[in-house]
DOLO-611700 format. One record per residue (C-alpha): residue number from 0; x, y, z; residue in one letter. Coordinates in nm, 4 decimals. Layout:
DOLO-611700
   dokol         xx         yy         zz   dose
     NUM          X          Y          Z      A
...
***
This chain:
DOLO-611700
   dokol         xx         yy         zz   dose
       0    -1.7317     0.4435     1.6732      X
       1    -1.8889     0.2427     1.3834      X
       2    -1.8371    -0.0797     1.5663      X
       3    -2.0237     0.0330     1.8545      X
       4    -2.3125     0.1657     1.6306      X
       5    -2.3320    -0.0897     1.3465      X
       6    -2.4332    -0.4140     1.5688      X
       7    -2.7472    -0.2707     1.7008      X
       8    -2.8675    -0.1222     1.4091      X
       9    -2.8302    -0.4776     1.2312      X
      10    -2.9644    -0.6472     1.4917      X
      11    -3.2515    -0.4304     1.5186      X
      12    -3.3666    -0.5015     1.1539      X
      13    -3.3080    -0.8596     1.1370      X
      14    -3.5606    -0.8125     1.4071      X
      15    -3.8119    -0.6634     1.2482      X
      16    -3.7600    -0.8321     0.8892      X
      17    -3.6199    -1.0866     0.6416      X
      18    -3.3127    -1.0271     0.4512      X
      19    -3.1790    -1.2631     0.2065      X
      20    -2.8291    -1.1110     0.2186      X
      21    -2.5980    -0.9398     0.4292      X
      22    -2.3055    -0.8080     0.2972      X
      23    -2.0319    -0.6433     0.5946      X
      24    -1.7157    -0.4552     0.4269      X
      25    -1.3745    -0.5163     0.6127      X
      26    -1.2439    -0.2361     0.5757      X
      27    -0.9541    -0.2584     0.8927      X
      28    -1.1587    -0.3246     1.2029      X
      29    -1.4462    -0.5920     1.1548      X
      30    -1.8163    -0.5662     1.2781      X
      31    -1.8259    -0.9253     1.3426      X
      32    -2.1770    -0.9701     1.2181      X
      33    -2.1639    -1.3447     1.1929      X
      34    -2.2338    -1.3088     1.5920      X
      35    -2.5718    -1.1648     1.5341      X
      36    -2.6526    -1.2502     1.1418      X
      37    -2.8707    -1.5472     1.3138      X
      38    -2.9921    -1.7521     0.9575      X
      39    -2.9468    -1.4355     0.7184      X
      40    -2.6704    -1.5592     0.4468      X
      41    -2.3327    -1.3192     0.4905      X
      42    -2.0652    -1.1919     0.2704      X
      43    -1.7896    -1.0178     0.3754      X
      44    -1.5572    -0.7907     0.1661      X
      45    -1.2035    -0.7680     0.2037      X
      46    -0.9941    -0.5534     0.0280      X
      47    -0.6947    -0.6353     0.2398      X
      48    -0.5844    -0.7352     0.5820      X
      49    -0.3483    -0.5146     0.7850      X
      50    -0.1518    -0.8012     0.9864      X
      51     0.1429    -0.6756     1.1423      X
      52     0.2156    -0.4432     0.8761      X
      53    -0.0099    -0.2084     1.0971      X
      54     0.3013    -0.1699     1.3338      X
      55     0.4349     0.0266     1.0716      X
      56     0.1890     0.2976     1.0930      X
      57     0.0722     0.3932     1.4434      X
      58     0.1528     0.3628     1.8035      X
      59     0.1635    -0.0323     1.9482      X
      60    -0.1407     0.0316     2.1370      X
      61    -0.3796     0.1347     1.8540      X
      62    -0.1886    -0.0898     1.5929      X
      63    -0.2258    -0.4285     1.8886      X
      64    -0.5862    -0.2969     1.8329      X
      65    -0.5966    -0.3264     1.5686      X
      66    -0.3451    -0.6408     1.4884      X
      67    -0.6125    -0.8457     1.8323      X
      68    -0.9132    -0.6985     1.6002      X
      69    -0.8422    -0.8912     1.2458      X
      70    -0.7087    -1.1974     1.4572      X
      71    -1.0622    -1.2971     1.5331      X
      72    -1.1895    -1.3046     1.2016      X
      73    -1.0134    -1.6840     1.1554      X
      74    -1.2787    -1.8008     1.4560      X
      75    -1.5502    -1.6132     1.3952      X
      76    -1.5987    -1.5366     1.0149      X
      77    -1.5201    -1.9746     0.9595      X
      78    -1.8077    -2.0454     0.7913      X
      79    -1.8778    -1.7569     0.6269      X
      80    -1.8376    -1.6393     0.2165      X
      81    -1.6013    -1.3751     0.1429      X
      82    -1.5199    -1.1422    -0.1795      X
      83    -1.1733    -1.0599    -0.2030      X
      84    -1.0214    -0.8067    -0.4576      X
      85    -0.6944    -1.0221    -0.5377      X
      86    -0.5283    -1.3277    -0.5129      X
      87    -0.3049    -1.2088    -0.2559      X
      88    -0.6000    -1.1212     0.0265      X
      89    -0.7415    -1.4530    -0.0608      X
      90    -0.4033    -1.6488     0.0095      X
      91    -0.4111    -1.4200     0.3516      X
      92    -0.7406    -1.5487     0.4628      X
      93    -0.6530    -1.9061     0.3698      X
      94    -0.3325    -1.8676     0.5620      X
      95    -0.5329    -1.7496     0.8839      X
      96    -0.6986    -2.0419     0.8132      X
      97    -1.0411    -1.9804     0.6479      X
      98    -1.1946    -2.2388     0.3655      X
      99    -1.0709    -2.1254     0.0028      X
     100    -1.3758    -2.2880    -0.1400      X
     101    -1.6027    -2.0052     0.0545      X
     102    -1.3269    -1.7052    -0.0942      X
     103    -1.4225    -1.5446    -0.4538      X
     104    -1.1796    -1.3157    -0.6207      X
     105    -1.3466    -1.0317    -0.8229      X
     106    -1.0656    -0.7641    -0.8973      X
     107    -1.1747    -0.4144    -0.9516      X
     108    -1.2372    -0.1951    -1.2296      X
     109    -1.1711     0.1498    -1.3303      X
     110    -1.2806     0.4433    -1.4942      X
     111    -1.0693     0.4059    -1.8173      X
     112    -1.2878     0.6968    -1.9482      X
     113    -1.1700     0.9474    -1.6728      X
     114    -0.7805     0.8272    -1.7345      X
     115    -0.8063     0.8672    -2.1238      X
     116    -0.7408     1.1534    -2.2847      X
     117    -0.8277     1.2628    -2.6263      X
     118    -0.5033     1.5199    -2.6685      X
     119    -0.2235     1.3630    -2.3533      X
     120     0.0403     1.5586    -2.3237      X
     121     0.4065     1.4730    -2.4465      X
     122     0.6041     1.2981    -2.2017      X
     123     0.8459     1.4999    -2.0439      X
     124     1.1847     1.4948    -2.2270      X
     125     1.3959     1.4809    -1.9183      X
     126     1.2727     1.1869    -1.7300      X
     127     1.0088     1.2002    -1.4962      X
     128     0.9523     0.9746    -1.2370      X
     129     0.5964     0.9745    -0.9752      X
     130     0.5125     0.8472    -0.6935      X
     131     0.1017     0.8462    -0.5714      X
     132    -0.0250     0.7434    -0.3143      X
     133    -0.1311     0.8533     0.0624      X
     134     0.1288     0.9817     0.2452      X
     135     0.1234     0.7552     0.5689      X
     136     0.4333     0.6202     0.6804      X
     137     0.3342     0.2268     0.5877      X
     138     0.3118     0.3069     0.2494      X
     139     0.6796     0.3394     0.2332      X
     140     0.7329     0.6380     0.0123      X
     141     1.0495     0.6838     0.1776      X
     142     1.1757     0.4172    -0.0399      X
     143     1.1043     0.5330    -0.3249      X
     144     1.2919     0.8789    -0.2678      X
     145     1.5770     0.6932    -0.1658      X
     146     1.5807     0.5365    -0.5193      X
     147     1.5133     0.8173    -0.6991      X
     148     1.8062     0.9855    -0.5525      X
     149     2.0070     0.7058    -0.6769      X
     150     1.8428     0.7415    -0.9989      X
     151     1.9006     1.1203    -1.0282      X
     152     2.2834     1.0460    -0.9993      X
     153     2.2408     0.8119    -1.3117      X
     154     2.0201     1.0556    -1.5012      X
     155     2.1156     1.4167    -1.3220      X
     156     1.8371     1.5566    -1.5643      X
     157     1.5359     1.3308    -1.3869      X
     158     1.3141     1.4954    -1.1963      X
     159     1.0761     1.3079    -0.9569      X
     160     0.6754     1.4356    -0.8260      X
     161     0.5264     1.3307    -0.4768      X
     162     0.1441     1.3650    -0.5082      X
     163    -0.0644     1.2732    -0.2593      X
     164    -0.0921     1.4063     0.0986      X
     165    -0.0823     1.2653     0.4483      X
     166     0.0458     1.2915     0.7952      X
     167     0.3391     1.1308     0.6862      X
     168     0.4770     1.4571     0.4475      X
     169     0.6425     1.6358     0.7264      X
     170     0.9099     1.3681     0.7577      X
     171     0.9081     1.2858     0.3757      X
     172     1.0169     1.6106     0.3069      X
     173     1.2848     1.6258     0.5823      X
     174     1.4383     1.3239     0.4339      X
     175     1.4081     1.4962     0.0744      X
     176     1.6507     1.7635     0.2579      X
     177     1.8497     1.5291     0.3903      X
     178     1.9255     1.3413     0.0290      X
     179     1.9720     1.7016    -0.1381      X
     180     1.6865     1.6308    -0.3446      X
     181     1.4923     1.9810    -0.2886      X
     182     1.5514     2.1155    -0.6292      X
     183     1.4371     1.8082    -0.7890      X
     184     1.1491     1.6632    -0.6103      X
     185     0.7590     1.8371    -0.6233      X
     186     0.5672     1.7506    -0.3625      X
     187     0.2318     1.8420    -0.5297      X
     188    -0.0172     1.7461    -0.2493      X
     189    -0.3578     1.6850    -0.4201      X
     190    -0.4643     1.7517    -0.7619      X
     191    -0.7832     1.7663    -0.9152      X
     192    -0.8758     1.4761    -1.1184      X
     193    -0.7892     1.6474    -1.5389      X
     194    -0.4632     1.7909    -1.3564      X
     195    -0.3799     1.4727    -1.2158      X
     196    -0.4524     1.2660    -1.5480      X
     197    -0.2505     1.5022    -1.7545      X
     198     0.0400     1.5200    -1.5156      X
     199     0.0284     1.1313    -1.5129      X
     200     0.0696     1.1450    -1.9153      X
     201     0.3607     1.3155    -1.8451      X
     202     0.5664     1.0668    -1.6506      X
     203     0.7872     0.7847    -1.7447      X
     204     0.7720     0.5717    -1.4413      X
     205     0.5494     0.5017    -1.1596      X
     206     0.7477     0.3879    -0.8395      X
     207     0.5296     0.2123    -0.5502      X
     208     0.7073     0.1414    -0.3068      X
     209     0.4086     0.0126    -0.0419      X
     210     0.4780    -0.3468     0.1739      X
     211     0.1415    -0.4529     0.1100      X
     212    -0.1713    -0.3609    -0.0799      X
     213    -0.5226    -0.5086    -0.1292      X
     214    -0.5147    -0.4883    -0.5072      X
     215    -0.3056    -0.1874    -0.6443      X
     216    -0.5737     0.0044    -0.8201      X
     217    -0.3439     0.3288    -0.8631      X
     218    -0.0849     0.0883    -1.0691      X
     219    -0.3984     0.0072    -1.2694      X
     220    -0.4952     0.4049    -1.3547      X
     221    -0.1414     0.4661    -1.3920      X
     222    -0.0837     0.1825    -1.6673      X
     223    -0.4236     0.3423    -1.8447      X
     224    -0.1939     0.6317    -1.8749      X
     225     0.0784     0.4188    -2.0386      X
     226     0.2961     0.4280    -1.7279      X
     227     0.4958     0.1074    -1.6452      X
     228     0.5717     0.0545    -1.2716      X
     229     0.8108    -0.0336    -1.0623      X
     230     0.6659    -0.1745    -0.7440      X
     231     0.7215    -0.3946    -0.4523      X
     232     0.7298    -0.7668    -0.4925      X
     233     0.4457    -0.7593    -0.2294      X
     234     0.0684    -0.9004    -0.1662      X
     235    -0.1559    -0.6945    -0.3859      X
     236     0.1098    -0.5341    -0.6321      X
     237     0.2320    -0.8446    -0.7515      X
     238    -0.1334    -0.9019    -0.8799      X
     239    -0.1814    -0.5686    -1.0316      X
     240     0.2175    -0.5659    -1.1903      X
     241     0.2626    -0.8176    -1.4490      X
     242     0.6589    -0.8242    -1.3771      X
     243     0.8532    -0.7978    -1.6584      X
     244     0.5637    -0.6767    -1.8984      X
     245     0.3509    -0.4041    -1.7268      X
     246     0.6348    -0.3387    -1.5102      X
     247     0.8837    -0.4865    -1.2959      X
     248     0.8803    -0.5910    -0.9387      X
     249     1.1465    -0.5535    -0.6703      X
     250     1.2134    -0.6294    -0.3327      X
     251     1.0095    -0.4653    -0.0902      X
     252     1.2583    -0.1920     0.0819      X
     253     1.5396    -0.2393    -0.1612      X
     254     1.5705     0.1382    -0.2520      X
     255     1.8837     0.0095    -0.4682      X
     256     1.6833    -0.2634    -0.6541      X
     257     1.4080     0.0266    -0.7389      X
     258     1.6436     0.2738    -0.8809      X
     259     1.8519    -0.0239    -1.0734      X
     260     1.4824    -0.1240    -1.2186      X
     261     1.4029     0.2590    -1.3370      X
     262     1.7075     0.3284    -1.4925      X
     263     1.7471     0.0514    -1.6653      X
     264     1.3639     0.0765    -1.8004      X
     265     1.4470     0.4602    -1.8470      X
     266     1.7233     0.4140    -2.0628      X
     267     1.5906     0.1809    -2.2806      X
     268     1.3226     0.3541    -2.4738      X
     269     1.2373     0.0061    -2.6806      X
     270     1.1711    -0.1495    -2.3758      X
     271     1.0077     0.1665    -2.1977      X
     272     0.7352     0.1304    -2.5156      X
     273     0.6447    -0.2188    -2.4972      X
     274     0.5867    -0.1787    -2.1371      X
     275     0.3809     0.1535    -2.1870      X
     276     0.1875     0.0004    -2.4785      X
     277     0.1577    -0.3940    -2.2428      X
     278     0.0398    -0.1493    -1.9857      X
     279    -0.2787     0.0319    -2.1827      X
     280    -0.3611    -0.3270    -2.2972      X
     281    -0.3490    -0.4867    -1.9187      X
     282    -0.5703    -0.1627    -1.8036      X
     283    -0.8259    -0.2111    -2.0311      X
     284    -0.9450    -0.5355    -1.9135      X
     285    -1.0643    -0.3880    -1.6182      X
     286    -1.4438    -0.2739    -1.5931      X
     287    -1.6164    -0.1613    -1.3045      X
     288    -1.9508    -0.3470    -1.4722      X
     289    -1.7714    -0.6565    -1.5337      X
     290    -1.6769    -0.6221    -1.1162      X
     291    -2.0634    -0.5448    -0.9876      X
     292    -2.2173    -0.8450    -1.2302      X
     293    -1.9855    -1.0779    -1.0736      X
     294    -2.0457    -0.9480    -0.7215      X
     295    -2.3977    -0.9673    -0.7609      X
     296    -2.3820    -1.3122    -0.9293      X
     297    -2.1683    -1.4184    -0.6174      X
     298    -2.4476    -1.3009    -0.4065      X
     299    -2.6925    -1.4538    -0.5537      X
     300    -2.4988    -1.7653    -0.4887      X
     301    -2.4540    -1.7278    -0.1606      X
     302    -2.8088    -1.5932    -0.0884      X
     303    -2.9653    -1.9065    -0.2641      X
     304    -2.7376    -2.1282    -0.0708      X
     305    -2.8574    -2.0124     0.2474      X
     306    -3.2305    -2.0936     0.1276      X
     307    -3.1704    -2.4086     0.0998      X
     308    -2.9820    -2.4505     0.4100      X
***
């Protein structure tokens, strides 16, 4: 509905005054401003593209809608400045053929002070294993309890938490069933943020599973906890996992490759606490402040650009 509302309501106040910026977040479907921005300098935020990946997720009408939607932005967004959140969006932009020169990657921060905590818990003794995230079938969390059951008949004492919730739980925990993993896996829905910190301090390993993400800002809050992950060799994770020192990545959909990765990193407690302690370290260079002063530098750049255009 926001696409149908948006575009009069911008052109309405570029009508009545001067703006030396606008800045349009594409967040799945554009708004495709740079048909009615006239002369006002634009910036557009991506986080990530969909692409086919979308197909995944909902029915092939509302996914081609979605798929026909994002295909436009290589005509119509051409000469127009972008802010990406990793290195991965930008390479997807340049591949649909947009200008690298006119693409600035400014990764995100994070609340280190909310994932800190003065008195964490001890980690579990028997090994256990998380996965967090929505629980929409694209994001693949099938995957990772196909790994885990692999891992539980390594380490039969492992247990393994689901948190997060989404349409997608129904057939998550049918497959749990399936792979005779009801006694061992929690699905814990939501948790309030203390809970979730302190049940994050818990865990050994983080398993993402996902085919594609914009950044990975939950491997990020994870690793403040001192939790290496395991994670698809994807766009977005493959920014946010420093393979082989925050974590380790794996092919996406190899539920073997997963479970070889986490009990190997499970049963090596040397290794397990240079990742853990690599981890902290990697978190901690990540500042929300650091992320608007560079965003507002940016647009500053771009705004004084377009004054002298």
């Amino acid at each position: 509905m926001a696409n149908f509302v948006l575009p009069p309501v911008v052109r309405g106040m570029l009508r009545r005054g001067r703006y030396d910026l606008l800045v349009e977040d594409i967040n799945k479907i554009p708004f495709y401003t740079p048909l009615y921005r006239g002369r006002t300098p634009l910036v557009a935020i991506v986080p990530h593209l969909f692409g086919a990946t979308v197909y995944r997720e909902t029915n092939p009408l509302t996914a081609s809608y979605v798929y026909a939607a994002e295909s436009l932005i290589r005509h119509l967004y051409r000469d127009v400045d972008f802010e990406v959140i990793s290195p991965s969006t930008c390479d997807d932009l340049v591949d649909r053929g947009l200008r690298p020169e006119r693409i600035r990657t400014i990764y995100c921060g994070m609340d280190h002070q909310r994932f800190t905590l003065d008195d964490p818990p001890d980690r579990d003794p028997a090994p256990l294993v998380v996965t967090w995230s929505r629980l929409r079938r694209y994001k693949s969390i099938d995957v990772a309890l196909k790994a885990f059951a692999l891992i539980h008949r390594e380490l039969p004492g492992a247990r393994m938490l689901v948190m997060g919730r989404g349409p997608d739980e129904g057939r998550l925990r049918r497959l749990c069933g399936k792979l005779g993993l009801d006694a061992v896996v929690e699905f814990r829905g939501f948790q309030p943020w203390d809970e979730l910190v302190r049940t994050l301090h818990r865990c050994r390993v983080f398993l993402n599973p996902s085919p594609k993400e914009g950044w990975g800002l939950t491997v990020i809050e994870a690793n403040q906890c001192g939790l290496p992950v395991i994670a698809s060799d994807r766009p977005g994770l493959k920014d946010s996992v420093r393979d082989g020192e925050t974590g380790l990545l794996v092919p996406y959909g190899d539920h073997r490759a997963m479970a070889a990765a986490a009990v190997g990193l499970l049963r090596d407690e040397a290794l397990w606490s240079r990742m853990s302690e690599a981890a902290r370290r990697w978190a901690g260079t990540f500042s929300w402040q650091r992320c608007v002063d560079e965003s507002l530098e940016y647009f500053q750049q771009v705004a004084d650009r377009g004054d002298r255009s």
